[in-house]
TORMI-345694 format. One record per residue: x, y, z of N, C-alpha, C in turn. Coordinates in pm, whole numbers, plus 50000, padded with zeros to 5 digits. Layout:
N
nx_ny_nz_cax_cay_caz_cx_cy_cz
X_Y_Z_X_Y_Z_X_Y_Z $
...
//
This chain:
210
nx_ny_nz_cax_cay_caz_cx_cy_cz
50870_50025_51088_50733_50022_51140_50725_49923_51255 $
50685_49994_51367_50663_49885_51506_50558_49808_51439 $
50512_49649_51497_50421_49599_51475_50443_49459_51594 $
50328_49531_51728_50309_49448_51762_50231_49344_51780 $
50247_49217_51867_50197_49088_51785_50069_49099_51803 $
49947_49164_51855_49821_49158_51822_49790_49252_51712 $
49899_49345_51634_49838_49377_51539_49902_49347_51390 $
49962_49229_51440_50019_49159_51329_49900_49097_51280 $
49923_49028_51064_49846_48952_51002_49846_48818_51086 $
49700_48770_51068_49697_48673_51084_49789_48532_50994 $
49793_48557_50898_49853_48494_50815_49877_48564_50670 $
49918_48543_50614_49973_48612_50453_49881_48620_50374 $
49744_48540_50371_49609_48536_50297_49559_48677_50352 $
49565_48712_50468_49518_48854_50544_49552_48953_50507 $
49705_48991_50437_49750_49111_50380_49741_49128_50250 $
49790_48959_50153_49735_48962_50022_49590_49018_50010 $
49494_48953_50074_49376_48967_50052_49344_49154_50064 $
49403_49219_50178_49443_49351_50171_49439_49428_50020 $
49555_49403_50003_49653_49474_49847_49619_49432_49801 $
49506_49289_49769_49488_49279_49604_49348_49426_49597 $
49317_49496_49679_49215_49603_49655_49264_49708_49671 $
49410_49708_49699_49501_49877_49714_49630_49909_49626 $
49593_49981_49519_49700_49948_49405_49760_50076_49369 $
49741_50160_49491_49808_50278_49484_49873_50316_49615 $
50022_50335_49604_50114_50353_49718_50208_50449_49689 $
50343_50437_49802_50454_50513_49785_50559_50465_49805 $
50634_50497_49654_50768_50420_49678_50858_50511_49711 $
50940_50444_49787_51059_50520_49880_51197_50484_49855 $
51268_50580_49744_51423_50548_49715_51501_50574_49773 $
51609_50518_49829_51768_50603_49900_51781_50680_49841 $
51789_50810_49907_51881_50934_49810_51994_50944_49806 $
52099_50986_49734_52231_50961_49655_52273_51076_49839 $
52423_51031_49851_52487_51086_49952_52453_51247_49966 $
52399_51314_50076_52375_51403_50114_52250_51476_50074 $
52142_51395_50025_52010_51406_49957_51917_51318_50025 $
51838_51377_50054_51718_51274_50149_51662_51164_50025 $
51558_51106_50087_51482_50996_50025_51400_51073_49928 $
51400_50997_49818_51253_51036_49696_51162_50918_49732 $
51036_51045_49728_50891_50914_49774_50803_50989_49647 $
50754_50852_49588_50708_50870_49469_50600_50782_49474 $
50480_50887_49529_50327_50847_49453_50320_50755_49360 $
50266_50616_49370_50255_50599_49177_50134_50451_49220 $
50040_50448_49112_49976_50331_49075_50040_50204_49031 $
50010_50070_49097_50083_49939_49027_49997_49856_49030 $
50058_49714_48967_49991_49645_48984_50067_49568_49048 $
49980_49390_49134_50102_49346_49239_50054_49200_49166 $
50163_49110_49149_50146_48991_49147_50189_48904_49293 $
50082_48865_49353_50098_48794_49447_50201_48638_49405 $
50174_48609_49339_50187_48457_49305_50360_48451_49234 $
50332_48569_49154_50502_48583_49109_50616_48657_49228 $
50540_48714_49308_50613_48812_49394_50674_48941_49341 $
50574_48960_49212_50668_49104_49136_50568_49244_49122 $
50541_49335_49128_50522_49456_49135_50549_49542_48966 $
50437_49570_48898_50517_49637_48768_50419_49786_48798 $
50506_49867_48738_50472_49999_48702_50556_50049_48676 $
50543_50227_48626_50650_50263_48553_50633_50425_48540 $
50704_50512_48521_50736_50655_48591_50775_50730_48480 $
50765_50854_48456_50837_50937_48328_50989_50924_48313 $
51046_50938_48224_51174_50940_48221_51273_51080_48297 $
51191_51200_48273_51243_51295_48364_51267_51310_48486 $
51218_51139_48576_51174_51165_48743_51325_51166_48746 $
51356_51277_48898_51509_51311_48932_51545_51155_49058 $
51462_51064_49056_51494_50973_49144_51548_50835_49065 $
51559_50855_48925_51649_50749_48867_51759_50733_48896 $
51844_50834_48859_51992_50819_48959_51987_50740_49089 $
51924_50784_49184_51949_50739_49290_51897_50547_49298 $
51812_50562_49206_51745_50392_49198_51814_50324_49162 $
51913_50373_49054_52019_50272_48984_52151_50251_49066 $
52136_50356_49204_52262_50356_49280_52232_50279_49361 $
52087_50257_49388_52056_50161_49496_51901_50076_49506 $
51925_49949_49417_51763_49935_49389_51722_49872_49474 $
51743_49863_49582_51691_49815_49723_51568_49956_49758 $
51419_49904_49740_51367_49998_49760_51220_49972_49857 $
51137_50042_49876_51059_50004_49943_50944_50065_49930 $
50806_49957_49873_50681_50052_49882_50607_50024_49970 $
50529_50148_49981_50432_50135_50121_50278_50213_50122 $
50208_50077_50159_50038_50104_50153_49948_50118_50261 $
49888_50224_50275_49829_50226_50372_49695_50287_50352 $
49610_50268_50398_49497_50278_50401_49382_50281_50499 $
49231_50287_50473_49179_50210_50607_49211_50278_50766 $
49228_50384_50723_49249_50475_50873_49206_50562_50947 $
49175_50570_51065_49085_50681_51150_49143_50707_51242 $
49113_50824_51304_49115_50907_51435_49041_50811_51565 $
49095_50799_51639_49024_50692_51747_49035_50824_51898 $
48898_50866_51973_48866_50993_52007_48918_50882_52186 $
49035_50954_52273_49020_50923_52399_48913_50874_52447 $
48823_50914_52504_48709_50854_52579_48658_50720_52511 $
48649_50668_52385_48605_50547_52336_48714_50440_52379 $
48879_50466_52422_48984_50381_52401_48952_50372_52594 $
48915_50453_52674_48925_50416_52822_48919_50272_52838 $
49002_50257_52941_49003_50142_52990_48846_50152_53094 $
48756_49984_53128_48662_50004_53229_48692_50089_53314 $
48787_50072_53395_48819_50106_53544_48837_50251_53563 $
48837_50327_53450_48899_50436_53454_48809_50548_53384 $
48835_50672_53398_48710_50779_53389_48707_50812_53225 $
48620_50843_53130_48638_50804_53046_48754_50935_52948 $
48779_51055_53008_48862_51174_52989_49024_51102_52989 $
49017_50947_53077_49176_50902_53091_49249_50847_52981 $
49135_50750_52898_49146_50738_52786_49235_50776_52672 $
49337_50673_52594_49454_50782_52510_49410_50795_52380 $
49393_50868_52290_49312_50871_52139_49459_50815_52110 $
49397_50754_51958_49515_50692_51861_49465_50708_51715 $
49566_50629_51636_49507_50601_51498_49445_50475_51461 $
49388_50454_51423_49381_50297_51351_49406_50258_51193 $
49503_50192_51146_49512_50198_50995_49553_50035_50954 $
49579_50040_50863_49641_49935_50765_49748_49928_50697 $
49853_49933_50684_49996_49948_50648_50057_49788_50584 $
50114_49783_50441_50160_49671_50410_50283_49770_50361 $
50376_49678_50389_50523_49808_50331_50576_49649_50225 $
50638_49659_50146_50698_49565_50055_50847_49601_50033 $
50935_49511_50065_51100_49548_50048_51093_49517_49894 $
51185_49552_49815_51203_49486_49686_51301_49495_49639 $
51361_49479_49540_51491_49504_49436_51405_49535_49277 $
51456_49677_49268_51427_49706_49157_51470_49644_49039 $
51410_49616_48925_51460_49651_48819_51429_49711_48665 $
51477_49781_48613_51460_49922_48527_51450_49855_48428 $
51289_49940_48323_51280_49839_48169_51295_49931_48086 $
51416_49928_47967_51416_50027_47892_51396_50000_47720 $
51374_49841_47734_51365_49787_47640_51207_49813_47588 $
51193_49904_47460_51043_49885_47401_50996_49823_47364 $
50969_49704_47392_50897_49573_47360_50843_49552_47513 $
50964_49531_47632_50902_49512_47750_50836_49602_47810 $
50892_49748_47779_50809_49837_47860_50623_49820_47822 $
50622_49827_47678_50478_49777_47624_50423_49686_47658 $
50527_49566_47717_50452_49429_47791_50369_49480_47906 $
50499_49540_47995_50443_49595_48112_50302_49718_48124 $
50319_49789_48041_50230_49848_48043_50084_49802_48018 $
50068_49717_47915_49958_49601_47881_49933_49582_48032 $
50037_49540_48088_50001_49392_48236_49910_49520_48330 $
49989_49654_48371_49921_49740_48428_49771_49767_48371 $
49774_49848_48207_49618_49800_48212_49494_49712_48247 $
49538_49577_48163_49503_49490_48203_49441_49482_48364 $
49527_49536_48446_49460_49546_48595_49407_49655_48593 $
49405_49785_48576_49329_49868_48602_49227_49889_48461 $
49181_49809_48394_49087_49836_48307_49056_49672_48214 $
49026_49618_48328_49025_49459_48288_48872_49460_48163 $
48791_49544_48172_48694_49583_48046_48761_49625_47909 $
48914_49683_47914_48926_49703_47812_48895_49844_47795 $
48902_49893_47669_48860_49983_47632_48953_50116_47552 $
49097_50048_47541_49194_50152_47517_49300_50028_47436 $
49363_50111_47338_49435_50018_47250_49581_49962_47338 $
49594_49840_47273_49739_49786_47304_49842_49850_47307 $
49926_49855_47380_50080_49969_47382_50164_49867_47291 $
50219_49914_47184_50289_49825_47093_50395_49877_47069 $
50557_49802_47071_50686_49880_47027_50627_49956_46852 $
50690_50073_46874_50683_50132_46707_50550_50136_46652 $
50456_50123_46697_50300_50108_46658_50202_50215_46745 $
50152_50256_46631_50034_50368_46693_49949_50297_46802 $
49874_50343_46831_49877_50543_46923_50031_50510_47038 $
50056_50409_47047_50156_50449_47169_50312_50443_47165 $
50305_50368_47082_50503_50328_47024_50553_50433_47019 $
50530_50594_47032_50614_50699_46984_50617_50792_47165 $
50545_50705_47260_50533_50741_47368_50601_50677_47458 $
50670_50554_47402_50725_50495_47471_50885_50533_47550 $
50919_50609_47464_51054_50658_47506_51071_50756_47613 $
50944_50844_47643_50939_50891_47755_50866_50838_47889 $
50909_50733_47876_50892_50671_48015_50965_50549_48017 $
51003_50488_48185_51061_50348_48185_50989_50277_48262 $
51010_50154_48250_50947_50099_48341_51005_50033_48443 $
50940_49948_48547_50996_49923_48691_50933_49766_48690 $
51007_49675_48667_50999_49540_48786_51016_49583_48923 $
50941_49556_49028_50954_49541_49159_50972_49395_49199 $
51094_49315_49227_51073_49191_49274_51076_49191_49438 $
51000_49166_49506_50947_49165_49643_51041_49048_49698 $
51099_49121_49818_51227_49016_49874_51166_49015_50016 $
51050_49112_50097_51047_49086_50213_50892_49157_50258 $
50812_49102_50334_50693_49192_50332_50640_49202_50533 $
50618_49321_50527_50563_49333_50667_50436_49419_50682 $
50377_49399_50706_50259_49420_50758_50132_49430_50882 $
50089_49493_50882_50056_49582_51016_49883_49618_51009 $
49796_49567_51106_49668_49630_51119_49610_49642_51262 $
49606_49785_51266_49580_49815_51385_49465_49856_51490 $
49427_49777_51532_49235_49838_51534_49204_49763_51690 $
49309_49778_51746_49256_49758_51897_49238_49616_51951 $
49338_49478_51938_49308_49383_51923_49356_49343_52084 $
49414_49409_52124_49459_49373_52246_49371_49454_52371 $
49258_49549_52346_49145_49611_52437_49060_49526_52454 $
49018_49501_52571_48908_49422_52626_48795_49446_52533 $
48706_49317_52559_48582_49293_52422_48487_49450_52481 $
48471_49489_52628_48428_49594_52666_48452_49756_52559 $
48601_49736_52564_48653_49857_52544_48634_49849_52298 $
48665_49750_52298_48632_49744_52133_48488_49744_52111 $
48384_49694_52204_48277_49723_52147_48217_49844_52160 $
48263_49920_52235_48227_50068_52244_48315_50150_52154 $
48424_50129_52085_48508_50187_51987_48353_50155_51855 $
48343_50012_51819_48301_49991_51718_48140_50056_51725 $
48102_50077_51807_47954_50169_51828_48027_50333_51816 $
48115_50368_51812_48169_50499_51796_48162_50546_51622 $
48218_50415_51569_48272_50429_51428_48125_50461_51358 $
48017_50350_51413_47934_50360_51347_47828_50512_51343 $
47858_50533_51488_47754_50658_51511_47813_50793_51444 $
47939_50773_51430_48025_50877_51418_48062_50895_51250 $
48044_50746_51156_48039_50739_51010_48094_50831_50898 $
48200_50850_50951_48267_50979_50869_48370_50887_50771 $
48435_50949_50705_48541_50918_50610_48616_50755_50663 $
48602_50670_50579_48718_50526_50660_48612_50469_50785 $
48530_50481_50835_48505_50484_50943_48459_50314_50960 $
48329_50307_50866_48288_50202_50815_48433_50071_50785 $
48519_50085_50741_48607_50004_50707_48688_49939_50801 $
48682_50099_50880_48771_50047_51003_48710_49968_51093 $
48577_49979_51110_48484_49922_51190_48510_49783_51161 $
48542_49708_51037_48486_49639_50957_48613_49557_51019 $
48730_49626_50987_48873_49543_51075_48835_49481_51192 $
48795_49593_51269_48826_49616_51402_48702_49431_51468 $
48593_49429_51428_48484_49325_51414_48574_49216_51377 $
48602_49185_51237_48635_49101_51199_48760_49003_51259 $
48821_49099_51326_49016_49056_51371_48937_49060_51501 $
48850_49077_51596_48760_49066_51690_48741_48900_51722 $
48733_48839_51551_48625_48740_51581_48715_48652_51565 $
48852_48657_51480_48944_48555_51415_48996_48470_51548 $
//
């Protein structure tokens, strides 16, 4: 991922602060010699503070092989993105048809080193820790080795430590266009209020003002 320096984080509080509200991405495995990459949809949760990543996948996924051949892996979040229409990106000087349309998004990619939980005690830890984030109210029983409702479910699935070895990150919303040319983007987003639009606006202002 290019990322140049005006649409780099300001600092690491900027992307954490990101991902602690985006907990659904795609992880991307090496595929075994002469097999492309497996990219696998999946919900996690992220510990900033530990640097670890847990979630966990059916046991049938055909991208285990290749994970255990190479747990150097990489997930990637993105979000927060729009269509940016030529005529809003013109430069002053220039007619507003000259103008180049782009995207604008949010991208945090995370390097990591896997590692695989097959132990039923931990996978149940992990799974707890994932609830726990996505249902901090509660409302669904404990995953327990050998213990109802879930101990007999445990064997079809494993779970995943992600330990995070490298992080880059990327937001792109026009930081290097004259205050001219962004404030007429950000009167676009608003008039125009479609899907992301609002959010992006919300970048685009804010990294405006930093």
């Amino acid at each position: 991922m290019l990322i140049h320096p005006w649409d780099a984080p300001r600092d690491d509080a900027e992307w954490q602060q990101w991902l602690a509200g985006h907990d659904f991405g795609q992880l991307a495995v090496n595929g075994l010699p002469g097999e492309p990459p497996h990219v696998q949809p999946l919900h996690f949760a992220y510990d900033a503070g530990g640097r670890e990543i847990v979630t966990h996948l059916a046991r049938p996924n055909p991208l285990w092989p290749a994970l255990e051949a190479c747990p150097d892996v990489l997930l990637s979040v993105v979000d927060d993105y729009v269509f940016v229409p030529g005529p809003w990106q013109a430069a002053p000087d220039v007619p507003p048809e000259h103008g180049t349309p782009t995207s604008f998004y949010t991208a945090v990619q995370l390097r990591c080193r896997a590692h695989v939980v097959d132990d039923p005690a931990e996978k149940a830890a992990l799974l707890n820790r994932q609830v726990d984030h996505f249902q901090p109210r509660g409302g669904s029983a404990r995953a327990a080795a050998g213990e109802a409702p879930y101990g007999r479910m445990l064997a079809g699935i494993r779970g995943l430590r992600l330990e995070v070895t490298d992080v880059r990150a990327k937001f792109k919303y026009a930081n290097h266009r004259p205050a001219e040319v962004r404030d007429r983007i950000a009167a676009g987003l608003a008039a125009r209020g479609g899907p992301g639009d609002t959010r992006a606006r919300d970048h685009l202002l804010r990294r405006q003002q930093a």
